[in-house]
VOPAGU-2260 file (C-alpha; in pm, 1 decimal, decimal comma):
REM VOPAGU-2260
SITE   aa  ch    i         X         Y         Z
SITE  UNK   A    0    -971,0    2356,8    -155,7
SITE  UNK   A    1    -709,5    2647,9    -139,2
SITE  UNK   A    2    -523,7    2651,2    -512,7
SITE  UNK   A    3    -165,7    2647,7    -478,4
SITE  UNK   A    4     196,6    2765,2    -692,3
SITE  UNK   A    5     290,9    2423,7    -843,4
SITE  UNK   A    6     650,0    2441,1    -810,3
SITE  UNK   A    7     844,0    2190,2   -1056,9
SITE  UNK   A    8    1203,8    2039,3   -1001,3
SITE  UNK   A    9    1351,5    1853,3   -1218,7
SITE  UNK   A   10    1568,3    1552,4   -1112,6
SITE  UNK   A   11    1748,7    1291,9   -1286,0
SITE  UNK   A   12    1663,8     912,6   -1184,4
SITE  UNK   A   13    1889,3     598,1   -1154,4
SITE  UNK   A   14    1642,0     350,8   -1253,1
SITE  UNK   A   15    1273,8     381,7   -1414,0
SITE  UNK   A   16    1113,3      11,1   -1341,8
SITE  UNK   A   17     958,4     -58,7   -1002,8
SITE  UNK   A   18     805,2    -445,6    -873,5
SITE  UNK   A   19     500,3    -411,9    -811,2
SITE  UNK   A   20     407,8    -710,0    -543,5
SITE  UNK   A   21      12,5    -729,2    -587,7
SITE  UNK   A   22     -96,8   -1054,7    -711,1
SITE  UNK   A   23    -480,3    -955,7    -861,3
SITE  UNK   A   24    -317,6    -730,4   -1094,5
SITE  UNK   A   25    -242,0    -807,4   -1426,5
SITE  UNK   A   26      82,0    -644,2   -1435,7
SITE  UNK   A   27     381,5    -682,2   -1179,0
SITE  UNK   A   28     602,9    -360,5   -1334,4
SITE  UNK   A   29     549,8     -30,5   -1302,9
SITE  UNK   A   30     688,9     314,7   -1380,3
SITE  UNK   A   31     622,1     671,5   -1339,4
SITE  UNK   A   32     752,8     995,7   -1577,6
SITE  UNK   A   33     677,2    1188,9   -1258,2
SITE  UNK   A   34     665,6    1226,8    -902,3
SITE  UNK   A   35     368,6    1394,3    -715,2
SITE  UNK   A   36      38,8    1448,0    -924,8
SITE  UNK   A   37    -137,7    1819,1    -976,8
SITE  UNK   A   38    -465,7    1662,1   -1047,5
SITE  UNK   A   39    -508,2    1654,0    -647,6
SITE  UNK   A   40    -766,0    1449,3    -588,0
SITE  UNK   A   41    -912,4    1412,5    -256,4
SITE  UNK   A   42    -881,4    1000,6    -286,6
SITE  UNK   A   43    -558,0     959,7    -349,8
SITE  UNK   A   44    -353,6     720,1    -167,3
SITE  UNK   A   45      -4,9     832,6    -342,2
SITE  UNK   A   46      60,4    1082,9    -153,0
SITE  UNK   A   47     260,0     935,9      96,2
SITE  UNK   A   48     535,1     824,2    -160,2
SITE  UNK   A   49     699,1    1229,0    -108,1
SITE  UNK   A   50     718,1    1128,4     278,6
SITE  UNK   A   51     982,9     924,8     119,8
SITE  UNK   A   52    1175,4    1205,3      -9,5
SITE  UNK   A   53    1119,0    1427,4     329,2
SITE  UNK   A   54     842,9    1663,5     155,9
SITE  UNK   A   55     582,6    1804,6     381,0
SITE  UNK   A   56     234,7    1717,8     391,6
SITE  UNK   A   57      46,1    1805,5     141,5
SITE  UNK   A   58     328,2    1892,3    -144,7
SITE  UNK   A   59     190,0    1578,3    -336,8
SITE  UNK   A   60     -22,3    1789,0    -544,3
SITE  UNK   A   61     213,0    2091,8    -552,3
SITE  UNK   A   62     578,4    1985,2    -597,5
SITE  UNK   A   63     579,4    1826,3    -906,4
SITE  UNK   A   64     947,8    1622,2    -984,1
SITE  UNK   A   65    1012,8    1617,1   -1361,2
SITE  UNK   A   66    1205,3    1305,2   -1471,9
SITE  UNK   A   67    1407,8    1447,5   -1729,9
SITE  UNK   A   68    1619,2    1141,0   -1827,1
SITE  UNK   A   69    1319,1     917,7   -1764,9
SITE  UNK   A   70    1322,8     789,4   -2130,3
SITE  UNK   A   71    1698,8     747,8   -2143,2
SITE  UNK   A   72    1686,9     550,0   -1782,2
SITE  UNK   A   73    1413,5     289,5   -1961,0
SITE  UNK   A   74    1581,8     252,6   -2290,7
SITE  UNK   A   75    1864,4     106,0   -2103,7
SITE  UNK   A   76    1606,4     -99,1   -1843,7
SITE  UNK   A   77    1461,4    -266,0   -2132,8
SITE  UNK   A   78    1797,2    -349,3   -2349,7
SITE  UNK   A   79    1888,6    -604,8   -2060,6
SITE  UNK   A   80    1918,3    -894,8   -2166,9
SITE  UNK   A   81    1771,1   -1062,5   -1885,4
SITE  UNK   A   82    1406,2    -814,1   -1948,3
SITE  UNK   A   83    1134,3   -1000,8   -2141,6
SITE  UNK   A   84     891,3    -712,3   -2339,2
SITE  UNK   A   85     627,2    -903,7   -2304,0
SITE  UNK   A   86     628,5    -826,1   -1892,1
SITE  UNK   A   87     331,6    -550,8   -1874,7
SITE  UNK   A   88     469,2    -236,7   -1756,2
SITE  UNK   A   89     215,3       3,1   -1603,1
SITE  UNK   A   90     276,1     370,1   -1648,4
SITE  UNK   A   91     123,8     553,7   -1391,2
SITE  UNK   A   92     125,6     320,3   -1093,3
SITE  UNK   A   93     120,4     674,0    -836,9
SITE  UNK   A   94     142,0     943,1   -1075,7
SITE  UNK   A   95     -77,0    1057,9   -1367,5
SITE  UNK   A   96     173,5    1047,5   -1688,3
SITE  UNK   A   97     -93,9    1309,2   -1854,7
SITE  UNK   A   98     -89,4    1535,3   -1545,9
SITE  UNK   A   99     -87,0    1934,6   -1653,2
SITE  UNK   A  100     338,4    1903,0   -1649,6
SITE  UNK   A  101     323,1    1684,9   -1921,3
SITE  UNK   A  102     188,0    1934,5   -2155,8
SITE  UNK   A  103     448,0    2120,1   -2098,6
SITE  UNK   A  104     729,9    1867,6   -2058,0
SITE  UNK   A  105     668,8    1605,5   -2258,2
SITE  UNK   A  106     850,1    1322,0   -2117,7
SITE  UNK   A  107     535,0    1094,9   -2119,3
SITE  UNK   A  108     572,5    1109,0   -2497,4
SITE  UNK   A  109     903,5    1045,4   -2512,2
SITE  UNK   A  110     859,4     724,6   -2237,9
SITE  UNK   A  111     621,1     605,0   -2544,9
SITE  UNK   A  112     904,5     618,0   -2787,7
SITE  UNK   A  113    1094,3     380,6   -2582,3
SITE  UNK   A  114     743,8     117,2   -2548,1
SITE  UNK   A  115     739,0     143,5   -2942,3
SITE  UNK   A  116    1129,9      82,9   -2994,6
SITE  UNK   A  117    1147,3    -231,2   -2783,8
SITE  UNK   A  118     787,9    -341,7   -2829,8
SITE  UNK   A  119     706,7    -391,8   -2473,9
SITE  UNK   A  120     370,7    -467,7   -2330,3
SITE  UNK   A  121     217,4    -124,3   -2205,2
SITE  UNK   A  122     -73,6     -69,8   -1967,4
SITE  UNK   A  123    -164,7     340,3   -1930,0
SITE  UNK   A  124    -365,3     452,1   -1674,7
SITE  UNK   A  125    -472,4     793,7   -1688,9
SITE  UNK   A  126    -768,4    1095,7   -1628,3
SITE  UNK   A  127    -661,7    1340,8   -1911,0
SITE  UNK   A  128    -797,3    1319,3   -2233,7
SITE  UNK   A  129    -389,2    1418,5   -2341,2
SITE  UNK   A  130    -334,7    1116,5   -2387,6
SITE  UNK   A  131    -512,0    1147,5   -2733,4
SITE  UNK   A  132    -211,9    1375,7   -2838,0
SITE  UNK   A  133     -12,0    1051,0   -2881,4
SITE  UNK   A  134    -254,4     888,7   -3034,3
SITE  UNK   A  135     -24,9     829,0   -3302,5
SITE  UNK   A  136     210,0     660,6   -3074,0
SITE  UNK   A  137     -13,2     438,8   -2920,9
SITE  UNK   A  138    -168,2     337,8   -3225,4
SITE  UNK   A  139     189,8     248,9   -3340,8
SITE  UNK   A  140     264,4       9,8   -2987,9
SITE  UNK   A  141    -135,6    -160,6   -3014,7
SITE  UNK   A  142      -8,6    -279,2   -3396,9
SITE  UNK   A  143     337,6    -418,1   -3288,7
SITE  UNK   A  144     240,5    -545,9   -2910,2
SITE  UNK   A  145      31,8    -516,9   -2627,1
SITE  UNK   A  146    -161,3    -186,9   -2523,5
SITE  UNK   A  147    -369,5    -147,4   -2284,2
SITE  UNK   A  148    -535,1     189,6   -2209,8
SITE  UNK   A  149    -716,7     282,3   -1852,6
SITE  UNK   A  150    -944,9     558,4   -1807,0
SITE  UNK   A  151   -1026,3     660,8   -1427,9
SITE  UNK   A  152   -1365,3     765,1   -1391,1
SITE  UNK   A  153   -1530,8     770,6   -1044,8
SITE  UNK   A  154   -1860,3     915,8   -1102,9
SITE  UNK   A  155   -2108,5    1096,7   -1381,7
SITE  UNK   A  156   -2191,0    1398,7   -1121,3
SITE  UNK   A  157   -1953,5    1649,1   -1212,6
SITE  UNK   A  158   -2039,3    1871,6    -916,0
SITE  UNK   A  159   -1880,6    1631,8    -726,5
SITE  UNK   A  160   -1600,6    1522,3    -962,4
SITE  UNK   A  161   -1463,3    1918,5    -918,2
SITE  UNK   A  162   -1466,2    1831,4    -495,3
SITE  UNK   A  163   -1270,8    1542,2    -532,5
SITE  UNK   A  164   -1068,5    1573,3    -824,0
SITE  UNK   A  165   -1053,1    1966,5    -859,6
SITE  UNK   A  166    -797,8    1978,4   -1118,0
SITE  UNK   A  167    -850,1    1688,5   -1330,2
SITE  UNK   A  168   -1102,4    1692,2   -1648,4
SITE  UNK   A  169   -1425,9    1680,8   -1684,8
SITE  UNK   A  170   -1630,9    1368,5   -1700,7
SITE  UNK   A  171   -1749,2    1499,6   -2037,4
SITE  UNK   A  172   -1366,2    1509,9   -2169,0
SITE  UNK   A  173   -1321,9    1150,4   -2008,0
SITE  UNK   A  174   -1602,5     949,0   -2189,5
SITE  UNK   A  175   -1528,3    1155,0   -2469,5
SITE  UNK   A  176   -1224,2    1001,8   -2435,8
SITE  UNK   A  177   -1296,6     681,0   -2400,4
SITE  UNK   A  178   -1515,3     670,1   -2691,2
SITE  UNK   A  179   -1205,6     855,6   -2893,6
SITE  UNK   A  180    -967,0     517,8   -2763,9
SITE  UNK   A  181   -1258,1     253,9   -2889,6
SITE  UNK   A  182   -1276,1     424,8   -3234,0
SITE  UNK   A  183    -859,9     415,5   -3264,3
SITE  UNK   A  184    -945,1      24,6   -3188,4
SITE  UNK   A  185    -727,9      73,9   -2845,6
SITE  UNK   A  186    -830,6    -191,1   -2603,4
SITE  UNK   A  187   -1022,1      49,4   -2301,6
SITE  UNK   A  188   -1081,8      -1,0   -1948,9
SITE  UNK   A  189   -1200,1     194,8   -1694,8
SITE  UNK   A  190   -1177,8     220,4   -1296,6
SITE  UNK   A  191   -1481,3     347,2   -1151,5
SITE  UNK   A  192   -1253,0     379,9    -788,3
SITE  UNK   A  193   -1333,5     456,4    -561,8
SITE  UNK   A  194   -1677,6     453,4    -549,7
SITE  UNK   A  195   -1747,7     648,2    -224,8
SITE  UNK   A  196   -2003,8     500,5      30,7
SITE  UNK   A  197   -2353,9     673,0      77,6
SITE  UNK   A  198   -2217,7     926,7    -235,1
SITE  UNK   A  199   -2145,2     804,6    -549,1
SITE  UNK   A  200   -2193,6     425,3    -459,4
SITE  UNK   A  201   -2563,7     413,1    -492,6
SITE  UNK   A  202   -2676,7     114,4    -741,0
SITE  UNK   A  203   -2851,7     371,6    -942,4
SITE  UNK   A  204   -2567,4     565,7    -973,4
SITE  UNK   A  205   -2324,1     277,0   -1016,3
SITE  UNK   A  206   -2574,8     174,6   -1328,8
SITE  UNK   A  207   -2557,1     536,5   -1490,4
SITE  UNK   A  208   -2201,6     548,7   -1502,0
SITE  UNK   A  209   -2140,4     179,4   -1677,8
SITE  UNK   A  210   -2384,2     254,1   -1917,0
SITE  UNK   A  211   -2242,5     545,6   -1958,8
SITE  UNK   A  212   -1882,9     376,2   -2038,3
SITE  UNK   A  213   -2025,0      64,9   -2216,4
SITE  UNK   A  214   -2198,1     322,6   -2446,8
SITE  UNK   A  215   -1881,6     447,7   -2514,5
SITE  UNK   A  216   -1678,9     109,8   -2595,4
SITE  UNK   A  217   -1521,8      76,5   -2267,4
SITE  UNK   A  218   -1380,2    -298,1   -2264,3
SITE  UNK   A  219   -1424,8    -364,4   -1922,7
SITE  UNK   A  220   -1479,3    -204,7   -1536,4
SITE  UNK   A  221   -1329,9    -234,4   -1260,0
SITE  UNK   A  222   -1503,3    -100,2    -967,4
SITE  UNK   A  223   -1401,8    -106,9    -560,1
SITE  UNK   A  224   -1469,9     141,9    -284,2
SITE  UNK   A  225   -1255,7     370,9     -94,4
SITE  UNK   A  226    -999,6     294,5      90,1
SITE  UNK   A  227    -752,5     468,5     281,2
SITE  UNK   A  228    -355,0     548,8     312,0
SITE  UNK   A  229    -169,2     794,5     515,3
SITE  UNK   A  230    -274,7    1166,0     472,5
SITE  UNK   A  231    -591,5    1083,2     298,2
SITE  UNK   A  232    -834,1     956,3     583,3
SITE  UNK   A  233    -746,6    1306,4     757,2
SITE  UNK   A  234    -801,1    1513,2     401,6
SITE  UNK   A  235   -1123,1    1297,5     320,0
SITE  UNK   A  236   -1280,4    1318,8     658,0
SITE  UNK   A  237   -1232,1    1692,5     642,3
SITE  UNK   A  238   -1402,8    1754,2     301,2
SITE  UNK   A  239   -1691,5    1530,1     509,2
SITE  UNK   A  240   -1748,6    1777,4     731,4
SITE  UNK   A  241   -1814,9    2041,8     485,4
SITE  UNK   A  242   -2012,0    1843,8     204,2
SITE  UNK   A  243   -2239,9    1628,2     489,6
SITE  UNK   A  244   -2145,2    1650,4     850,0
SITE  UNK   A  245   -2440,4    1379,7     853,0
SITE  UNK   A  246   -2203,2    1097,7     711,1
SITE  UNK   A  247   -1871,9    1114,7     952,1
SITE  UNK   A  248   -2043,1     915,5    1209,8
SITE  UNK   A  249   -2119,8     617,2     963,3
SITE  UNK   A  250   -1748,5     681,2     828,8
SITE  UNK   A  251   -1615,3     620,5    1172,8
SITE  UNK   A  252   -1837,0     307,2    1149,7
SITE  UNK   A  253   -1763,1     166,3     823,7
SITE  UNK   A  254   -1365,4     241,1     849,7
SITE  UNK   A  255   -1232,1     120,2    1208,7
SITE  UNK   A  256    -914,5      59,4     936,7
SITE  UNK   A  257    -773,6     239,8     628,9
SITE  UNK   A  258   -1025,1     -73,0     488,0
SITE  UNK   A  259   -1410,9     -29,4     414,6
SITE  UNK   A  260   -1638,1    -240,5     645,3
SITE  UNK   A  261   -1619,7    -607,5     423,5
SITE  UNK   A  262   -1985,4    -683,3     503,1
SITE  UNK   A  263   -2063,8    -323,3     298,2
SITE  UNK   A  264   -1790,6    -350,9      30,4
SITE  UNK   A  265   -1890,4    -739,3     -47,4
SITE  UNK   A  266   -2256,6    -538,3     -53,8
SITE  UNK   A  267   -2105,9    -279,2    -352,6
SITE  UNK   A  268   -1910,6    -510,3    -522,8
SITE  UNK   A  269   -2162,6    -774,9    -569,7
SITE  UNK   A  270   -2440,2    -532,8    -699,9
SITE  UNK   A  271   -2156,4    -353,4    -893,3
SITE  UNK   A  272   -2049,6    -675,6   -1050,0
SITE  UNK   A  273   -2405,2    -756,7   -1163,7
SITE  UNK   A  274   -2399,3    -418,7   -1336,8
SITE  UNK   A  275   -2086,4    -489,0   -1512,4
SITE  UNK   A  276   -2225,2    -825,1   -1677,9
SITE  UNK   A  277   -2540,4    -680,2   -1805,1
SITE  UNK   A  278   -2390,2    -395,8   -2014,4
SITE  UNK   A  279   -2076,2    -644,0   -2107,1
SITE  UNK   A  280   -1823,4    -456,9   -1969,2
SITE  UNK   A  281   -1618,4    -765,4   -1845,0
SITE  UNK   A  282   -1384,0    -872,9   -2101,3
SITE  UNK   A  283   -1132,1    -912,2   -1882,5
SITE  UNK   A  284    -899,5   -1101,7   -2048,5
SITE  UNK   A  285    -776,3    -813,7   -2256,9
SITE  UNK   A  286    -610,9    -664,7   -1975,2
SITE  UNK   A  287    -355,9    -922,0   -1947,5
SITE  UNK   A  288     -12,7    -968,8   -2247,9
SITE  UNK   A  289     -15,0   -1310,7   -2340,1
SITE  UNK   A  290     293,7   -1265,8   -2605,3
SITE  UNK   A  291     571,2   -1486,8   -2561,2
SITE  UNK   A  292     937,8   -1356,8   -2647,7
């Protein structure tokens, strides 16, 4: 993949909490401390949120919007009187919050002041093991209300992590991580998605990488095959016909829709779901805020 500039511009936004209408998960708010996502990885189906803003193709991963006010914008959010802090907000429902700008930016940490101040449920989701810099933090918001923390973690072959997620860390830094989280006594998840058909979504492989994670304290896994949205069949199909021309034909087969074939993803999910229970990865029930105001 050809590296680009990352060009960042920094905006000021109106409002910080987004619905999110999906009933399976166990939060219905989200936010985002920025808008596009350098990690640029190959699955992503975020990328069509800068079509919404008039960017070109492709910019996702390049143009980088800073939120400057973001923290400012959710303090206010969250003193209405009509908000409840025990709604679970995700933070990082498109964008990582611990992408490479935060390092330098900081408004993720800052976004965590606010959580702590009002004492609202928090779910993270996240592939950078920066997140442990506010490890203080997030100890801070575990001991006064609900945290929830989300590692992302596709795969264990890091040849193929640096294809499809070429600027995000290694798996070595992520179950590091994970295993850093468990020790703090931070509730961890992680999503093994997407696991990618006739690639990483072999049972075999599928059984490596819970071990791996269970081994490591992980909580619970969530696991699902790829699916498609806008730009992404087109980038995905491409990277195909470099890493196995062999495969685009059963592609073609498997994904008449942005959807995996349901006969084949029932097939993944049920042996991936079998995995899950025998390593006891499945506590479930810690995802979800069950405070009352």
């Amino acid at each position: 993949m050809t590296q680009q500039n990352t060009v960042y511009e920094h905006v000021q936004v109106k409002r910080m909490l987004h619905y999110v209408k999906v009933w399976f998960l166990p939060f219905k708010w989200g936010t985002n401390t920025y808008r596009g996502c350098e990690h640029n990885c190959l699955y992503c189906n975020a990328r069509y949120t800068h079509e919404y803003l008039g960017l070109p193709m492709g910019a996702f991963a390049h143009k980088i919007l800073v939120k400057d006010n973001a923290a400012e914008v959710l303090d206010k959010e969250f003193s209405r009187v009509t908000w409840r802090n025990n709604l679970t907000v995700n933070l990082a429902t498109v964008t990582d919050p611990y992408q490479p700008a935060e390092n330098r930016f900081k408004i993720t940490r800052r976004v965590l002041d606010v959580f702590l101040k009002h004492h609202n449920a928090l779910l993270v989701t996240t592939k950078s093991d920066l997140i442990l810099r506010d490890l203080d933090l997030l100890k801070q918001i575990g001991q006064t209300g609900f945290l929830n923390v989300t590692v992302t973690l596709p795969t264990l072959d890091e040849d193929l992590r640096k294809l499809i997620e070429p600027n995000a860390p290694s798996i070595e830094k992520r179950l590091r991580l994970i295993r850093e989280l468990h020790i703090a006594g931070i509730t961890t998840g992680v999503t093994a998605i997407p696991l990618l058909p006739y690639i990483s979504d072999h049972e075999k492989d599928v059984e490596s990488l819970i071990k791996a994670v269970a081994e490591k304290g992980a909580d619970y896994v969530v696991a699902d095959v790829l699916n498609f949205r806008g730009e992404t069949r087109t980038r995905y199909m491409s990277f195909l016909q470099t890493y196995d021309p062999t495969l685009i034909p059963k592609y073609e087969a498997l994904y008449p829709t942005n959807y995996c074939d349901n006969t084949y993803a029932r097939k993944i999910r049920q042996h991936t779901n079998k995995i899950i229970k025998k390593f006891e990865v499945n506590q479930y029930h810690k995802m979800y805020s069950f405070r009352r105001s």
